[in-house]
N, CA and C of each residue as an Amber inpcrd file, in Angstrom:
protein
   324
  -6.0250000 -72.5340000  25.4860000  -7.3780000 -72.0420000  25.5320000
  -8.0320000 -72.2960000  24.1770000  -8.9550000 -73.4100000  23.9530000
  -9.5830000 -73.1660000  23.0150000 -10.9590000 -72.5110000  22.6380000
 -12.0480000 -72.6190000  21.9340000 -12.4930000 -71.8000000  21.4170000
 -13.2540000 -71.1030000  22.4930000 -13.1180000 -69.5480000  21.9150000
 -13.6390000 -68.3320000  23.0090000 -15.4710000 -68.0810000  22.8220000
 -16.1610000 -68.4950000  23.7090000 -17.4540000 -68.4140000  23.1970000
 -17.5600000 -66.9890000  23.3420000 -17.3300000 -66.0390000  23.9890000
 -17.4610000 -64.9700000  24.5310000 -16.5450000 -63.6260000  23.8260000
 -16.4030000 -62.7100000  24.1210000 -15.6090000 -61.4880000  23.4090000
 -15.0050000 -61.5530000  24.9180000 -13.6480000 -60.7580000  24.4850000
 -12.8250000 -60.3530000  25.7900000 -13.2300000 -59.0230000  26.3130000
 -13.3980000 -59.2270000  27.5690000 -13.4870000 -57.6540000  28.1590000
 -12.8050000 -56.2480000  28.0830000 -12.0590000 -57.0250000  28.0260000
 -10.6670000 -55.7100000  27.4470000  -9.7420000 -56.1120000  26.3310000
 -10.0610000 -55.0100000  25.3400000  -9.2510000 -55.1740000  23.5780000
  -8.0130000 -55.6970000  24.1880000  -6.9740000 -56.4260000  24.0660000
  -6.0410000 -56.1420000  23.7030000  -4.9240000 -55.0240000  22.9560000
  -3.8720000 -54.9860000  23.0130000  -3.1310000 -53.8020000  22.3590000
  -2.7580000 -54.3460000  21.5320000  -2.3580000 -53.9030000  20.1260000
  -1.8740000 -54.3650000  19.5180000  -0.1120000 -54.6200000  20.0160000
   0.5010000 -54.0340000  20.3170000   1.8240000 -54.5790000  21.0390000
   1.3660000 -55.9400000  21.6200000   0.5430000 -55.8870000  22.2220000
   0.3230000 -57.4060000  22.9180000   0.2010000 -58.7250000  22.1010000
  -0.8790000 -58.5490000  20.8920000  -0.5690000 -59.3370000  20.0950000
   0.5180000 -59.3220000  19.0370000   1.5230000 -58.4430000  18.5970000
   2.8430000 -58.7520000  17.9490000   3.5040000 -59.4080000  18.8690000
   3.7110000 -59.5770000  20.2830000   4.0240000 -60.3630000  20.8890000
   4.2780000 -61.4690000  21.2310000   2.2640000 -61.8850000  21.1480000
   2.5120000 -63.2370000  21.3750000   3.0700000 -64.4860000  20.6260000
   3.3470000 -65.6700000  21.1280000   4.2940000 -66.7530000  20.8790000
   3.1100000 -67.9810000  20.1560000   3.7550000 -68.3860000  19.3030000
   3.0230000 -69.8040000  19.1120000   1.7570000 -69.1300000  17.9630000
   0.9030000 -70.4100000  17.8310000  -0.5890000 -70.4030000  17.0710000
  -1.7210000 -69.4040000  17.9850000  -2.0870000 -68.7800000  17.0570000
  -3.0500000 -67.5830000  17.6800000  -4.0710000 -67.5410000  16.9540000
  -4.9650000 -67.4020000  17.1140000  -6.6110000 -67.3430000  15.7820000
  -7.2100000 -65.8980000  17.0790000  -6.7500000 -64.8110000  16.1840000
  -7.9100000 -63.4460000  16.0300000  -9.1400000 -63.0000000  15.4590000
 -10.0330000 -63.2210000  16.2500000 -11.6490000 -63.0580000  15.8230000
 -11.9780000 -61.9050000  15.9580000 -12.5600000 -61.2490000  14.8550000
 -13.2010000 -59.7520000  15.6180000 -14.7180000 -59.8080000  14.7040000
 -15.3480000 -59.4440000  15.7290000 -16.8790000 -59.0850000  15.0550000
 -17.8040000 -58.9860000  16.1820000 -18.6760000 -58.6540000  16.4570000
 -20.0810000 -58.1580000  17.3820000 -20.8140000 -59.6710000  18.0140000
 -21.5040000 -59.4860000  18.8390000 -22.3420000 -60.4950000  19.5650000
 -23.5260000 -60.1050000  18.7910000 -24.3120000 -59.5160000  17.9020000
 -24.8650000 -59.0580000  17.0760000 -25.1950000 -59.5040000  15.8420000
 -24.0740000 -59.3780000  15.2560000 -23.8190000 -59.4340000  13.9480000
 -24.2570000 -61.3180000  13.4450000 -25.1000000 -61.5280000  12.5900000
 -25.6130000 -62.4210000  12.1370000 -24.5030000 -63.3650000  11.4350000
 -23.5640000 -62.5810000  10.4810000 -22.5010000 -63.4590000  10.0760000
 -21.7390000 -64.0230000  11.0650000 -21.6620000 -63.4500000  12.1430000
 -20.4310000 -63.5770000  13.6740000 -21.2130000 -65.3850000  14.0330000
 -22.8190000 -64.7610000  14.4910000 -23.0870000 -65.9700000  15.1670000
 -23.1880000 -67.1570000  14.1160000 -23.0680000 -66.8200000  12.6790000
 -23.2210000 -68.1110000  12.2450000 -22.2190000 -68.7280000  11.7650000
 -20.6950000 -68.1560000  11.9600000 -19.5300000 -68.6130000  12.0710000
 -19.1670000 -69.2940000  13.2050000 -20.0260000 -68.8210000  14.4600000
 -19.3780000 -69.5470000  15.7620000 -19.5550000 -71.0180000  15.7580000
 -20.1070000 -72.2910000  15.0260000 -20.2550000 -73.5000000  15.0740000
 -18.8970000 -73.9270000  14.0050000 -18.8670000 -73.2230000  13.1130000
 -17.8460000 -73.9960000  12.1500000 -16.3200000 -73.2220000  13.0560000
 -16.2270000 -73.0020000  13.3910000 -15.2940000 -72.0230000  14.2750000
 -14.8050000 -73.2190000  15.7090000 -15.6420000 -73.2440000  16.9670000
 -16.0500000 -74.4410000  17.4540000 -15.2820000 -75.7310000  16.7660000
 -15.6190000 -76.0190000  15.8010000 -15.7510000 -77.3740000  15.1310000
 -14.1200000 -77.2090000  15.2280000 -13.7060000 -76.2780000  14.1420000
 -12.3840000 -76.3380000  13.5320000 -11.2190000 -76.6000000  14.8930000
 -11.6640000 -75.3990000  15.5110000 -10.8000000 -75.6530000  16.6520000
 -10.4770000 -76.4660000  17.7200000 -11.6540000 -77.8780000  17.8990000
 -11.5690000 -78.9580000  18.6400000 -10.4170000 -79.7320000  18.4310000
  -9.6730000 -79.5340000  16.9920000  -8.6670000 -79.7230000  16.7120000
  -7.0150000 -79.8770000  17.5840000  -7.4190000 -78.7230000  17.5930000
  -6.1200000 -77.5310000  18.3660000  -6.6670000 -76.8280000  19.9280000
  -6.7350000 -78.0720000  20.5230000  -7.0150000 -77.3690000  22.0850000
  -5.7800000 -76.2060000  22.8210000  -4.5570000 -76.2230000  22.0720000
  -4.0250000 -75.6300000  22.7070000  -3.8680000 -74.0940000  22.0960000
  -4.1820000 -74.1230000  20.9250000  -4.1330000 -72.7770000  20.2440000
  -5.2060000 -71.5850000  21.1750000  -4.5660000 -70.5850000  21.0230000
  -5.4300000 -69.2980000  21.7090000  -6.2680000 -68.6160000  20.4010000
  -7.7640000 -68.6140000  21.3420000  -8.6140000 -67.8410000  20.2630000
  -8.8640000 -66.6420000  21.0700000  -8.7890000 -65.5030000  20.6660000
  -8.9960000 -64.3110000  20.9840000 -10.0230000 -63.8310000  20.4100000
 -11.1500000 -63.5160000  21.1620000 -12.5140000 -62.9790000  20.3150000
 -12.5430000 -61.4320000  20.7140000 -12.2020000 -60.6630000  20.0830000
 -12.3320000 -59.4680000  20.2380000 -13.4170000 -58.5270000  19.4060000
 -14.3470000 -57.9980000  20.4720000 -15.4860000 -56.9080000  19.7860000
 -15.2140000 -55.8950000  19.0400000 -15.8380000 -55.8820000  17.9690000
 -15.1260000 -54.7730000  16.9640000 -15.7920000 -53.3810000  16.7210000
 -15.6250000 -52.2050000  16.0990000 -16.7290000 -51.2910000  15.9320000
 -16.2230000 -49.7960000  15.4850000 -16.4650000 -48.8290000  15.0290000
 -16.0300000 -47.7590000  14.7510000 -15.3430000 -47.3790000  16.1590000
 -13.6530000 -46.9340000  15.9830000 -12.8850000 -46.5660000  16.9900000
 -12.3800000 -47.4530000  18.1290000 -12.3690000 -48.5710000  17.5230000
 -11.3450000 -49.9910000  18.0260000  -9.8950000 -49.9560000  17.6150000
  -9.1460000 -49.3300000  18.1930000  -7.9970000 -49.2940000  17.7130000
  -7.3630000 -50.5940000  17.0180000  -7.7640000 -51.9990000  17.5470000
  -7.1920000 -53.2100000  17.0500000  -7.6540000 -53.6410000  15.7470000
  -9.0210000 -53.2270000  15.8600000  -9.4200000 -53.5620000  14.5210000
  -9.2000000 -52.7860000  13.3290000  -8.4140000 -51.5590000  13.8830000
  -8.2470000 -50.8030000  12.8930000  -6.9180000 -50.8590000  12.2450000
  -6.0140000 -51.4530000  13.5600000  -4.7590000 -51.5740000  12.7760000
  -4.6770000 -52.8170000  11.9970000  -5.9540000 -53.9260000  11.6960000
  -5.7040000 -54.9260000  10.9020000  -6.2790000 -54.6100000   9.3240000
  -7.1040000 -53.2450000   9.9480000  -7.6260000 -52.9640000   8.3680000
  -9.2440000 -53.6170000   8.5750000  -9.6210000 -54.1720000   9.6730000
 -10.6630000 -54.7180000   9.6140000 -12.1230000 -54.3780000   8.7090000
 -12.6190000 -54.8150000   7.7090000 -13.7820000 -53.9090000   7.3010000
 -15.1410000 -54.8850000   7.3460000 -14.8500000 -55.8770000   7.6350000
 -16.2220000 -56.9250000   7.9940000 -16.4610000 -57.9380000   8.6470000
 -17.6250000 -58.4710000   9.0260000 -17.3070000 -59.4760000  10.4180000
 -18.0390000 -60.5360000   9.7390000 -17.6030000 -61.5970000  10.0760000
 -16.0450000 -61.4500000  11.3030000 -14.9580000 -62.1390000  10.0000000
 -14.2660000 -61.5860000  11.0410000 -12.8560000 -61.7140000  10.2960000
 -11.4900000 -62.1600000  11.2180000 -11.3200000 -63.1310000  10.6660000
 -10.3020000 -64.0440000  10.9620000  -8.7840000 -64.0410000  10.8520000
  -7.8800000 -63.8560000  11.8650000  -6.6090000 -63.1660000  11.6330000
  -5.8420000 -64.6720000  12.0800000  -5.0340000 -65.3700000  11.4390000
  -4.2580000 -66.4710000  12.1320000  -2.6960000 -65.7450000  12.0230000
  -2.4610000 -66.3380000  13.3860000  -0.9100000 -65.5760000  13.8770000
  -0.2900000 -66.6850000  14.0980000   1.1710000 -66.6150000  13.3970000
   2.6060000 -67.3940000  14.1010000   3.3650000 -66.2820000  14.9710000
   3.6160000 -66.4600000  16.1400000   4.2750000 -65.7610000  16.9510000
   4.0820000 -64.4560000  16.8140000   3.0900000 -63.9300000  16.4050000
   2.4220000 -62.3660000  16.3580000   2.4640000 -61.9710000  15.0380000
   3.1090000 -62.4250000  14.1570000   2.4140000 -61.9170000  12.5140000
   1.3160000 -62.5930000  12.0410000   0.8740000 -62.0610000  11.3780000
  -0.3130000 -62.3350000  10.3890000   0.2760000 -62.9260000   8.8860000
  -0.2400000 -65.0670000   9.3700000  -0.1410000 -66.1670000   8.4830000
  -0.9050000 -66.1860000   7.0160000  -2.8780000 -66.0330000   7.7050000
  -3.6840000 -65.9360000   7.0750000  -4.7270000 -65.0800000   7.6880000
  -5.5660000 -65.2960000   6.8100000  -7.0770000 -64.3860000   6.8840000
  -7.9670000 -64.7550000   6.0910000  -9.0910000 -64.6700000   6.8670000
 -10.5060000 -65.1190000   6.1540000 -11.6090000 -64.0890000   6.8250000
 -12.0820000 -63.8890000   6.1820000 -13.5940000 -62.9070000   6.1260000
 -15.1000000 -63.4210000   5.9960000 -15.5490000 -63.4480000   7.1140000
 -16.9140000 -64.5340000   6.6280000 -16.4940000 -65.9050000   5.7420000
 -15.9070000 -66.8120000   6.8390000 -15.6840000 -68.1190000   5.9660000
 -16.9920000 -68.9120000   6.0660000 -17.1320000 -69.9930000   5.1770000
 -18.1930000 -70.4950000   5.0630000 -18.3640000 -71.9740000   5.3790000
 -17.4790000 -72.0950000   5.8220000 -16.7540000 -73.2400000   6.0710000
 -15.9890000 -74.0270000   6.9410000 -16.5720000 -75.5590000   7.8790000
 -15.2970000 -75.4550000   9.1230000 -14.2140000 -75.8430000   8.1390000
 -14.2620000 -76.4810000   6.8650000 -12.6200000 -76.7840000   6.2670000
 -11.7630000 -75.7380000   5.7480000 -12.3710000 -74.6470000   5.2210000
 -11.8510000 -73.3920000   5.4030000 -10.6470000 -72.6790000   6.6250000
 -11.7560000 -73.1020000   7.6770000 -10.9040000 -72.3320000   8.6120000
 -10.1050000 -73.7440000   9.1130000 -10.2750000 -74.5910000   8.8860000
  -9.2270000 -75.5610000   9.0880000  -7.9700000 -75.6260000   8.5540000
  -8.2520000 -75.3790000   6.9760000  -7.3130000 -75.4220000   5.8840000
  -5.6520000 -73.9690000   6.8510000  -6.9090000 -72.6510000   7.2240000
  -5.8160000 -71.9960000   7.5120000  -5.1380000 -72.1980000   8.4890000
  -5.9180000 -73.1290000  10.1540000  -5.4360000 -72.9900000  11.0890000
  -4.3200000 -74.4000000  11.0920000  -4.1160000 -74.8140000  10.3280000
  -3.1600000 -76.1890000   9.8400000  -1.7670000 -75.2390000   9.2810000
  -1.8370000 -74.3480000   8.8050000  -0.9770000 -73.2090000   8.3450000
   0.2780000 -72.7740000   9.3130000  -1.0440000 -72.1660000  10.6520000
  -0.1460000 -71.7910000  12.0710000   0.0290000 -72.4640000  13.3440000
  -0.4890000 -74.0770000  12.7470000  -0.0610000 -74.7530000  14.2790000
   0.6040000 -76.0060000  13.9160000   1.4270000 -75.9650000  15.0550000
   2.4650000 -77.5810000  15.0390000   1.6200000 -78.6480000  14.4550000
């Protein structure tokens, strides 16, 4: 699944993502939020890369349990996973080589 234009309907648990297997890119931030939408093109870009990597766009907000167990404090913010830990992170990147640089980190 590559890139998620959309937020998921239902958070995930965090058990679910310590779980999962392989390259993972965790997005959290608002359909709102001005930094969110102007990450979604370099985001897009990076990930045309890696069609097979899973992007998980998850909505964030006071009393999100997921975002809280990453510590989340601004959007969006970028969690890259090998098999459910946390590789890297970026916070408002500015950049598709940025988020390239990290997602080269967690995929074959």
């Amino acid at each position: 699944m590559p890139y998620q234009a959309t937020h998921w309907a239902t958070e995930p648990t965090r058990q679910a993502i310590d779980a999962l297997q392989g390259a993972n890119l965790l997005e959290f931030g608002t359909p709102w939020c001005g930094h969110c939408q102007g990450a979604q093109p370099l985001l897009q870009a990076a990930l045309s890369a890696y069609p097979d990597l899973q992007h998980i766009k998850v909505e964030d907000g006071p009393g999100r349990p997921l975002g809280r167990s990453y510590r989340v404090k601004l959007w969006p913010t970028l969690i890259f996973l090998r098999d459910g830990k946390e590789v890297a992170r970026l916070v408002r990147p500015e950049s598709e080589q940025q988020i390239a640089q990290a997602l080269a980190l967690i995929a074959p």
